[in-house]
C-alpha positions as CSV (number, residue, x, y, z in Angstrom):
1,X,0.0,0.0,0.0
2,X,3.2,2.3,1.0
3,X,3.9,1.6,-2.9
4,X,1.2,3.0,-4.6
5,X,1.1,5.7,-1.9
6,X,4.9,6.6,-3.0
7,X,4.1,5.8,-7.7
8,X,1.2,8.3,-6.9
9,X,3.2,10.5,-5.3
10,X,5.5,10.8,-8.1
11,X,3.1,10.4,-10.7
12,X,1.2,13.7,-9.4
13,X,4.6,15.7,-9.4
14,X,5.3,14.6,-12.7
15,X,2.2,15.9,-13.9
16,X,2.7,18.8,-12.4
17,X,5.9,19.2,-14.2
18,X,4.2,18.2,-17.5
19,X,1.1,20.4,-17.5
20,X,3.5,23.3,-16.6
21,X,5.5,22.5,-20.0
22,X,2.3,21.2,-21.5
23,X,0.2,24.9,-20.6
24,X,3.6,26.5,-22.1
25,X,2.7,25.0,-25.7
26,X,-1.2,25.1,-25.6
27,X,-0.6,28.9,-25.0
28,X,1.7,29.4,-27.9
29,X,-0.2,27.1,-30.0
30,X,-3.5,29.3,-29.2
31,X,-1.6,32.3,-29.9
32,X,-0.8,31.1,-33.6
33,X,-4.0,29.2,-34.3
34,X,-5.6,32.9,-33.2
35,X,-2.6,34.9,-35.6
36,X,-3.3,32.8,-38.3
37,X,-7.2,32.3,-38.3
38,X,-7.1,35.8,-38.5
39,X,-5.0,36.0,-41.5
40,X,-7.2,33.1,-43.1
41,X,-10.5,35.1,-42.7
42,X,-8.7,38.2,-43.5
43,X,-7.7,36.9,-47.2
44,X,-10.9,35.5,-47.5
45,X,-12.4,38.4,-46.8
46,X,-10.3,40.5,-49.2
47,X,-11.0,37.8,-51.9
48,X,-14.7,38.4,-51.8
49,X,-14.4,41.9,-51.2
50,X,-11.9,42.0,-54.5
51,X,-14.8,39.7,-56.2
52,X,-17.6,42.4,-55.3
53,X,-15.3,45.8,-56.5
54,X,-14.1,43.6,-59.6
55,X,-17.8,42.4,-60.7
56,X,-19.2,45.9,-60.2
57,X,-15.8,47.2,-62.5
58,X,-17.1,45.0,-65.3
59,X,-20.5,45.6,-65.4
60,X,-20.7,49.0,-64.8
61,X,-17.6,51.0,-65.3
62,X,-16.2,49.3,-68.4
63,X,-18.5,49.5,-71.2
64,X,-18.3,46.2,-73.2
65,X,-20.4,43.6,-74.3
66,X,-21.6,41.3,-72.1
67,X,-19.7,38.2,-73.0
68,X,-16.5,39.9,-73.2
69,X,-17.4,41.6,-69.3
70,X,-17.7,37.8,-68.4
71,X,-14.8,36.5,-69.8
72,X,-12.8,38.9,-68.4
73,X,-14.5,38.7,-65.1
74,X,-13.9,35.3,-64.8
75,X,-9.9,35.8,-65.8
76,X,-9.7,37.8,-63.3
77,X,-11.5,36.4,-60.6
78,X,-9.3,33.0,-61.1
79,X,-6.0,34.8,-61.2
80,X,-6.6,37.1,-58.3
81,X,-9.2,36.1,-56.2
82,X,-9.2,32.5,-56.5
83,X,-5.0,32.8,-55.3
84,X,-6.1,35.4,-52.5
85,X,-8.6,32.3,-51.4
86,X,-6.0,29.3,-51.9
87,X,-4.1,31.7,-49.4
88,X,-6.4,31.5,-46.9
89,X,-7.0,28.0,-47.4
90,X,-3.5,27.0,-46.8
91,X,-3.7,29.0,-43.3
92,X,-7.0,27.2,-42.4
93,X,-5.3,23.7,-42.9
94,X,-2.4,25.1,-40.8
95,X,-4.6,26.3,-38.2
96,X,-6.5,22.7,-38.2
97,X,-2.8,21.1,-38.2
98,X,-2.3,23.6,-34.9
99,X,-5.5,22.5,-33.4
100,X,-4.6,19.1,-34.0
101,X,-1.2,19.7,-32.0
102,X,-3.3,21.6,-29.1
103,X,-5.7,18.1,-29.0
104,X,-2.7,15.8,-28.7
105,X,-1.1,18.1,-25.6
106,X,-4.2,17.5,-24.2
107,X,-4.8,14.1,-24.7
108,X,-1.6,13.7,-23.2
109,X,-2.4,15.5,-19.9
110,X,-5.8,13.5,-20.3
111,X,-4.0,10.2,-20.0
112,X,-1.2,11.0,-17.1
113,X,-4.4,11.6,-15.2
114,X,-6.0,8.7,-16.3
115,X,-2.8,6.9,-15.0
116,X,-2.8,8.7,-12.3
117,X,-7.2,7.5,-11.4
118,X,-6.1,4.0,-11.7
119,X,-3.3,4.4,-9.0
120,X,-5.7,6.5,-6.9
121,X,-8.4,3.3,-7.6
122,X,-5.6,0.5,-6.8
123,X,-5.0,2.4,-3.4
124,X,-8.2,2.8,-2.6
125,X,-9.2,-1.0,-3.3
126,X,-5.9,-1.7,-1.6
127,X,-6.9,0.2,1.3
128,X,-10.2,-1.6,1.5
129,X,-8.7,-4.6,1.0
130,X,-6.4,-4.3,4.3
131,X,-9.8,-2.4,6.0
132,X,-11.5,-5.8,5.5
133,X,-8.0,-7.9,6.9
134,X,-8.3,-6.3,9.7
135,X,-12.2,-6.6,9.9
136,X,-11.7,-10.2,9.8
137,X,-9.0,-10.8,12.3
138,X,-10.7,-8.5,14.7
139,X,-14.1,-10.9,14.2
140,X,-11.6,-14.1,14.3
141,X,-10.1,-12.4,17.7
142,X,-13.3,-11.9,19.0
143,X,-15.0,-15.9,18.1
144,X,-11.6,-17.1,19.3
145,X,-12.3,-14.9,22.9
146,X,-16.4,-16.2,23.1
147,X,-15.0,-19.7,22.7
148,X,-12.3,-19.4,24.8
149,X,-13.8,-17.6,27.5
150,X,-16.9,-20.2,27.4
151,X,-14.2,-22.6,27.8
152,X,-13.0,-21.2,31.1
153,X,-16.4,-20.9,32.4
154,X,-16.8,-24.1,31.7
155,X,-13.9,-24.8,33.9
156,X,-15.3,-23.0,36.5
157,X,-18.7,-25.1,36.5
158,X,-16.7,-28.5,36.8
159,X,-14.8,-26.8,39.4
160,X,-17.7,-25.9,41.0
161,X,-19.3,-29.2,40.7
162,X,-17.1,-30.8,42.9
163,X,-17.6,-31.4,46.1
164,X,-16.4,-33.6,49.3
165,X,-19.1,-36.2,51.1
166,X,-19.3,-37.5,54.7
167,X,-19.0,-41.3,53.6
168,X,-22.1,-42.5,56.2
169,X,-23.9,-38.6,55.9
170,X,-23.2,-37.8,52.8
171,X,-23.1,-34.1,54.1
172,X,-20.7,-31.6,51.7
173,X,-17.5,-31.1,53.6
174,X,-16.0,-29.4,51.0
175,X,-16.5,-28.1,47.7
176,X,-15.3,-26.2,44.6
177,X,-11.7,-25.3,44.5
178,X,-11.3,-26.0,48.1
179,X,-11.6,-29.9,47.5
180,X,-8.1,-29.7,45.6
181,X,-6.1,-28.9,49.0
182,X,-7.9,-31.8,50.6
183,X,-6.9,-33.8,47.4
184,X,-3.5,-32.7,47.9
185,X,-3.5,-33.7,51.2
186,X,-5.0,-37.3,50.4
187,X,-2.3,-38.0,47.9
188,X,0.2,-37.2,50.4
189,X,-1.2,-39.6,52.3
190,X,-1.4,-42.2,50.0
191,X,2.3,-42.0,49.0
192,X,3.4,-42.2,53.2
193,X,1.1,-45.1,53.4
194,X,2.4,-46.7,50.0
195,X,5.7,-46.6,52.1
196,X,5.1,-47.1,55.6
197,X,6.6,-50.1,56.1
198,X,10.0,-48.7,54.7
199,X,11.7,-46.6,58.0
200,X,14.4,-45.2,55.4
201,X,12.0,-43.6,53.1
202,X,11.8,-40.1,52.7
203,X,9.2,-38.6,51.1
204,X,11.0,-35.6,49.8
205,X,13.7,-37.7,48.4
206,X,11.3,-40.0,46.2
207,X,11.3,-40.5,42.5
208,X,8.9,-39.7,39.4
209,X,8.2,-43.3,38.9
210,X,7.7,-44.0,42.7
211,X,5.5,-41.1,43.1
212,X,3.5,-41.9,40.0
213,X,2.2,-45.5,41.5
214,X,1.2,-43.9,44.3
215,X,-0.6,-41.0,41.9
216,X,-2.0,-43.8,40.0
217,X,-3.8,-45.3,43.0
218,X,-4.9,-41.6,44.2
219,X,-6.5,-41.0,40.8
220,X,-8.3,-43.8,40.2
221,X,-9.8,-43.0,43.6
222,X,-11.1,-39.7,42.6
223,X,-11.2,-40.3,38.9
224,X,-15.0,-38.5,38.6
225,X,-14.3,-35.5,39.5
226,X,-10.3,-35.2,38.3
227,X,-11.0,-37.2,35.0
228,X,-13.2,-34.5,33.7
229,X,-11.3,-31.7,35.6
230,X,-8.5,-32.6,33.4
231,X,-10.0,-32.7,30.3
232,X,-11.1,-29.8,30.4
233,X,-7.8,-28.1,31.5
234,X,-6.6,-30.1,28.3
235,X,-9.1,-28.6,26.2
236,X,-8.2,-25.1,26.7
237,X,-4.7,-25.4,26.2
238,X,-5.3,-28.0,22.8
239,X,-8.1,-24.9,21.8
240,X,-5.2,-22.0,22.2
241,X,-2.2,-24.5,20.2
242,X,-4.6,-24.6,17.6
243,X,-5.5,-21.6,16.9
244,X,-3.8,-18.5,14.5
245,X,-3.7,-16.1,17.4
246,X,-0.7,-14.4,17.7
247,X,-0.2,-13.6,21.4
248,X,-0.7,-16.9,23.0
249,X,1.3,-16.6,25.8
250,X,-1.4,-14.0,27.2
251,X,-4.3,-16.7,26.9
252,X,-2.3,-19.2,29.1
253,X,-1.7,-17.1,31.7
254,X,-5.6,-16.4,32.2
255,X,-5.6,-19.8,32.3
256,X,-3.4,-20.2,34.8
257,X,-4.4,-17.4,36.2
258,X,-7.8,-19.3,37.1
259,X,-6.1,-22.2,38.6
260,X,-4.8,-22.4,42.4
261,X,-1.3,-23.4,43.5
262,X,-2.9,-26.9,44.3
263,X,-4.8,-27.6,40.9
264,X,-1.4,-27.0,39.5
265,X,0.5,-29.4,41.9
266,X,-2.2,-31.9,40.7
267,X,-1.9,-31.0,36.8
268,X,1.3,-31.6,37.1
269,X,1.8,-34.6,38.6
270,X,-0.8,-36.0,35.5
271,X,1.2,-35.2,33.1
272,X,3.8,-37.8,34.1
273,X,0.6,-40.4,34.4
274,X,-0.4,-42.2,31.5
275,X,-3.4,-39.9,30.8
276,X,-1.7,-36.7,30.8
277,X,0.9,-37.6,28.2
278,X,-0.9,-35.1,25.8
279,X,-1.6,-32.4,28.8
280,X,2.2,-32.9,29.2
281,X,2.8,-31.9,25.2
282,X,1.4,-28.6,25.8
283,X,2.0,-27.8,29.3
284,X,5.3,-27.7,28.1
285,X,5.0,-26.1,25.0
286,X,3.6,-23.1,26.7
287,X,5.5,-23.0,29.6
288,X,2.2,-23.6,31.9
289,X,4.0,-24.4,35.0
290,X,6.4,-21.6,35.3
291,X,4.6,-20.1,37.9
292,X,4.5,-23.6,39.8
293,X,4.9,-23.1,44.0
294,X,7.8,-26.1,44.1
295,X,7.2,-26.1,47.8
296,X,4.2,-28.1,47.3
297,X,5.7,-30.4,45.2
298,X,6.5,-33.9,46.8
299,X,10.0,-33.8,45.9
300,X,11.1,-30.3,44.5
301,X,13.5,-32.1,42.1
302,X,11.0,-33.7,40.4
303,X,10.3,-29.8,38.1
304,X,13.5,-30.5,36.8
305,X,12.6,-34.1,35.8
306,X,9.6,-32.6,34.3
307,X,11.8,-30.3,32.4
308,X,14.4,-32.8,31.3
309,X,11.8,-35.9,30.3
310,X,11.6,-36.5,26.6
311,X,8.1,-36.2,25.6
């Protein structure tokens, strides 16, 4: 678009230049087709004005018979006259060749501007043209943001839906986003019971692979409410990857945003289970547990483990 901005640009100051030089001629042309018109009319004016005075010569002042008055009229008209008028015919074809010249200085003018229209058009259909780009990402910005945000409230219902029972009352002890600290806490647990028996074991000290049987167990546990939960968390993230937006690192982070400190612990531990090997792709490729509290984490080595495994 900066293109045709910068040809029309120089087409209008060539133009410019041109219709100076151009006006230059057309004025000097005018001034001879107006010299030399005049000349034309003038000897054809003086040829029928020599016509009138020479007929009225013959028939009056001379006294001759008729024929004779004729014949000499007539000599006399085609020697003198009828040269006066060839005269003034050569000036009228030089004033039409004149007129001529003046036409084409115009038509040149005529098509510089033409030129000059069709630049004028391509910017302007070049100017819609990136008017209706823009159009169309904004509208492709703003279905991306419905979906994505219906997405995230989403989120927030199967958040919401979870809650914690009394086994024998079945009264709510907890529920929403408060039920992930108490499934924090129950994984814990399962991994110390997992190794009760062993006095050496420290929990802080114990491995991806150790921690993941004891993750397995906890999952399948509470697999109603954390198989959907995940899901959905995966969904997000797949729906951002796919998309053409541009500033993708901005959508995470309201992701993450929306998660606590122990949906995250719990995210990531999945990711090294068997059903979050594609939540691990992209937590990864988008960095989605750089804000991860690594005091939570059972062993605080086991971020750099994350970081290290081959997907």
């Amino acid at each position: 678009m900066s293109n045709i901005q910068h040809e029309i640009d120089i087409s209008i100051q060539r133009i410019e230049s041109k219709q100076v030089e151009i006006s230059a001629k057309i004025e000097i042309l005018e001034k001879r087709i107006s010299k030399f018109n005049g000349w034309a009319w003038f000897f054809v004016g003086t040829g029928a004005l020599i016509s009138i005075v020479a007929t009225i010569y013959f028939f009056i002042v001379v006294d001759n018979s008729q024929n004779f008055q004729l014949n000499l009229l007539g000599d006399f008209l085609a020697g003198s006259v009828a040269s006066v008028w060839s005269l003034a015919g050569l000036f009228f074809i030089y004033v039409a060749f004149l007129g001529q010249k003046q036409q084409l200085l115009n038509q040149q003018l005529e098509i510089m501007y033409s030129q000059l229209e069709v630049k004028n058009t391509r910017l302007e259909l070049a100017g819609q043209k990136e008017e209706m780009r823009i159009q169309n990402e904004t509208l492709r910005q703003q279905k991306f943001e419905n979906t994505f945000f219906n997405l995230l409230n989403l989120l927030s219902s199967v958040v919401n839906s979870i809650d914690i029972r009394n086994i024998r009352t079945q009264n709510v002890m907890s529920s929403g986003r408060d039920c992930f600290k108490i499934f924090y806490g129950d994984f814990v647990a399962i991994i110390n019971k997992d190794h009760e028996k062993d006095r050496e074991f420290e929990i802080t000290k114990i491995s991806i692979p150790e921690t993941i049987k004891s993750y397995d167990k906890y999952f399948h546990e509470n697999q109603s409410d954390l198989s959907h939960y995940f899901r959905s968390v995966y969904h997000i993230l797949k729906f951002i990857d796919s998309s053409d937006i541009e500033d993708k690192k901005r959508y995470v982070g309201l992701v993450r945003a929306q998660i606590s400190s122990y949906e995250q612990i719990l995210i990531f531990y999945n990711c090294f289970h068997p059903y979050g090997t594609k939540l691990k792709v992209l937590a990864k490729d988008h960095n989605f547990f750089k804000s991860l509290d690594e005091k939570l984490l059972i062993n605080e080595s086991h971020y750099d483990d994350f970081a290290k495994d081959e997907i």
